[in-house]
Every structure is written in structure tokens, then in C-alpha cells.
C-alpha positions in Angstrom: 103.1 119.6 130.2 99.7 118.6 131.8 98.6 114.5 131.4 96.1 114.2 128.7 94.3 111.3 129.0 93.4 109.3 125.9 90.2 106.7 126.1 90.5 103.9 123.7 87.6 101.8 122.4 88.0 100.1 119.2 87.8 96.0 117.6 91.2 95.0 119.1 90.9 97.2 122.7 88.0 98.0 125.2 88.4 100.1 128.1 91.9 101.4 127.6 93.2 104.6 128.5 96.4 106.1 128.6 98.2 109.7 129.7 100.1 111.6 127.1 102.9 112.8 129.6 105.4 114.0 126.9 105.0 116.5 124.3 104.5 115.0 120.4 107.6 114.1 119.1 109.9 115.0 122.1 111.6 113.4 125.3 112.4 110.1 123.7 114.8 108.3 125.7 118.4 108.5 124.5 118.6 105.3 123.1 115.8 105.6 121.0 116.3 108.1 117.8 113.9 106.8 114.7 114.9 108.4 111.8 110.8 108.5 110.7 107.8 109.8 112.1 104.4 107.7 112.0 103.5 110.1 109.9 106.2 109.9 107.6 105.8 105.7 107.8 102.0 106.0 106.6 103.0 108.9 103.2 106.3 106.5 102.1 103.8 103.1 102.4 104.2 101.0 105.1 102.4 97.8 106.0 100.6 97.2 102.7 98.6 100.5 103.8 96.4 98.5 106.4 97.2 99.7 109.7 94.8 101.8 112.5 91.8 101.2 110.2 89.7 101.9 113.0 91.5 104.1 115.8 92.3 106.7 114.0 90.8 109.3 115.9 93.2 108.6 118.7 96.2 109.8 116.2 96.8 113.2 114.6 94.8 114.1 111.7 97.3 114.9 109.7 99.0 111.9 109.8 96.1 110.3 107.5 95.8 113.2 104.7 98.8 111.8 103.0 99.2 108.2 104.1 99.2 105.3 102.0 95.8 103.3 102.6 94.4 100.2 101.8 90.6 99.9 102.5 90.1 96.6 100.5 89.1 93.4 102.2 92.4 91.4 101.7 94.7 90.9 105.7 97.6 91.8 104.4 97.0 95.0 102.3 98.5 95.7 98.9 102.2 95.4 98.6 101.8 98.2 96.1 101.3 100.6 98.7 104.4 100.2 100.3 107.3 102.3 99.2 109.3 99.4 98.1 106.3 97.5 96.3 106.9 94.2 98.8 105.5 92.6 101.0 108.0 92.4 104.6 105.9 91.7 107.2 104.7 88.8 109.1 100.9 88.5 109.9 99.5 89.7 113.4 99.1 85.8 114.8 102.7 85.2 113.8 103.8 87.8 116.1 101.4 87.0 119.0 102.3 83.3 118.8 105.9 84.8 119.3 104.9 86.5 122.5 105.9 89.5 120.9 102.3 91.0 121.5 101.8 93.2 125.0 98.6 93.8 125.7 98.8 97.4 126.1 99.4 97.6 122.5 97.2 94.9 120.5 98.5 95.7 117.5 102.3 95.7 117.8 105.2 98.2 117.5 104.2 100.4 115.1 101.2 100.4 117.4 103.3 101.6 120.6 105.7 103.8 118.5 102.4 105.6 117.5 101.4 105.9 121.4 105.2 106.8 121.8 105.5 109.6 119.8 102.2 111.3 120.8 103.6 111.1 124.4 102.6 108.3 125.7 105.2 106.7 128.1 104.8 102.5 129.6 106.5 100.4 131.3 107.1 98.1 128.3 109.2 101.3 126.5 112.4 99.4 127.4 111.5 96.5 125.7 110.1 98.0 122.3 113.2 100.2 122.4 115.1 96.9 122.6 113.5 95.8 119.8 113.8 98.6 117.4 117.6 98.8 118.1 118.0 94.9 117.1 116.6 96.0 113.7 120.0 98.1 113.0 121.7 94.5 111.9 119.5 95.0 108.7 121.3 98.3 108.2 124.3 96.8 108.3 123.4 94.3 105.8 122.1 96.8 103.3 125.0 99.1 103.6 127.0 96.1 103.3 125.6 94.8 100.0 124.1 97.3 98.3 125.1 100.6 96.8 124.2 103.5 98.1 120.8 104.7 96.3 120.4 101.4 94.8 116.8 101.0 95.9 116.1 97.9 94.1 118.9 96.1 96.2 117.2 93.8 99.0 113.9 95.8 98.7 112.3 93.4 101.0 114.9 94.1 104.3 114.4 97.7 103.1 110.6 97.6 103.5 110.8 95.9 106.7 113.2 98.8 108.3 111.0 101.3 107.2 108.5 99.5 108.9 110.4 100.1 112.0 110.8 103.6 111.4 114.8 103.5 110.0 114.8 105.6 106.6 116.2 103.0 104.9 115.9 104.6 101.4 118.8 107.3 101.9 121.2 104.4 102.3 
């Protein structure tokens, strides 16, 4: 596959470009297998349906025609748009105060799992990958206290792994 290069210029990131040096959706390292695409993440309801308000045009199309979005005024969304009605996530500043924040991707994981997919490859990929695996304790704890299908059991550690692309309603 040639490098496509991708040009980025929107309210959280000026001046940023990146190569697309894998094809969509392929090559992921070994150790990294999300059960979700992004685009399945935006149709089930994800985030409280606020998330890439404004660089969408460096994502797929298609990824938008069915996703779950907020265009309301309120930071953290509507809980209603995500698939388990709940809010599960922690505001933007919480996470940059954490140093959990690289600067290549302003606006988080699901931000570089995005880039990611599309084909994008970094030098912080270890680290995200790091992170997405730690999430797999929550699987544990759902399979662990909840029956299988009961979707109403610990809705909010069930929003938060979809969030990180497990498919935690098929648990």
C-alpha cells in the first residue's frame, strides 16, 4: 500500500498530518483484536453521541450515516444516546490532568483507535494497546456477576467497554 497523507486542521489540532501506512481495518498488531469497529461504536451509542464533532471529514463517511449523535450544547452529550442509556465516561480535563492525553491525539483513545483503524501507525501504538488490554478486567467482572444477556446488569462498566471498543453486549 502507498502512504496517504492526511492533513488535520480542526479546534483541538493545527498543522497535523499523518501517513495511512496500513490498509482500513487490517495489520493490527497481534495483541490488539477490538471486537468493534469505530463505526460500529458511533451506530450502538458511544460517548453520549458527542465525539469528532468537527473532524469528521478526516474519517469514512459511512461511519456518520448511522452513528448516534448529539449536536446539543451540553459537554457531556446525552446519556440516552448511548446503547446502555448511562453515562461512563470521565470528562476530557479529567483525563489530560491524568497524563493520559498524547498530543498526537487531543482527544483520546477513541481518537487514536479511529487514526488506528484507518491505518495510521505511531509511536505511542504500544501504549494505547496497553491501555485497551487493561480494560479486559471489566470483562471479567461482568462475566463474573452478571448473566449472560442480562443487559441491565452493571450497565455503566458495560458502556464504558464499549467505549473501548469490547462488545460487551454479547456477554
Amino acid at each position: 500500500m502507498d502512504a496517504k497523507l492526511i492533513r488535520v486542521n480542526d479546534s483541538m489540532q493545527q498543522n497535523y498530518s499523518y501517513e495511512l501506512v496500513a490498509a482500513i481495518g487490517e495489520d493490527f498488531d497481534l495483541e490488539f483484536q477490538p471486537a468493534l469497529s469505530p463505526q460500529e461504536m458511533l451506530e450502538l451509542g458511544v460517548f453520549g453521541g458527542r465525539y469528532l464533532g468537527d473532524c469528521r471529514d478526516e474519517f469514512p463517511s459511512s461511519w456518520f450515516e448511522s452513528a448516534k449523535l448529539y449536536h446539543g450544547e451540553e459537554a457531556r452529550g446525552d446519556a440516552g444516546l448511548n446503547f446502555f442509556g448511562v453515562h461512563a465516561s470521565q470528562p476530557l480535563s479529567v483525563w489530560q490532568a491524568k497524563g493520559w492525553i498524547h498530543p498526537q491525539d487531543p482527544r483520546g483513545w477513541f481518537q487514536w483507535y479511529c487514526r488506528y483503524y484507518i491505518g495510521r501507525r505511531s509511536e505511542d501504538d504500544a501504549r494505547q494497546i496497553k491501555r485497551w488490554k487493561a480494560m479486559s478486567r471489566h470483562v471479567a467482572q461482568v462475566k463474573g456477576n452478571c448473566n449472560f444477556g442480562d443487559l441491565q446488569c452493571r450497565k455503566k462498566q458495560r458502556q464504558a467497554l464499549l467505549h473501548w471498543a469490547y462488545d460487551s453486549i454479547n456477554m
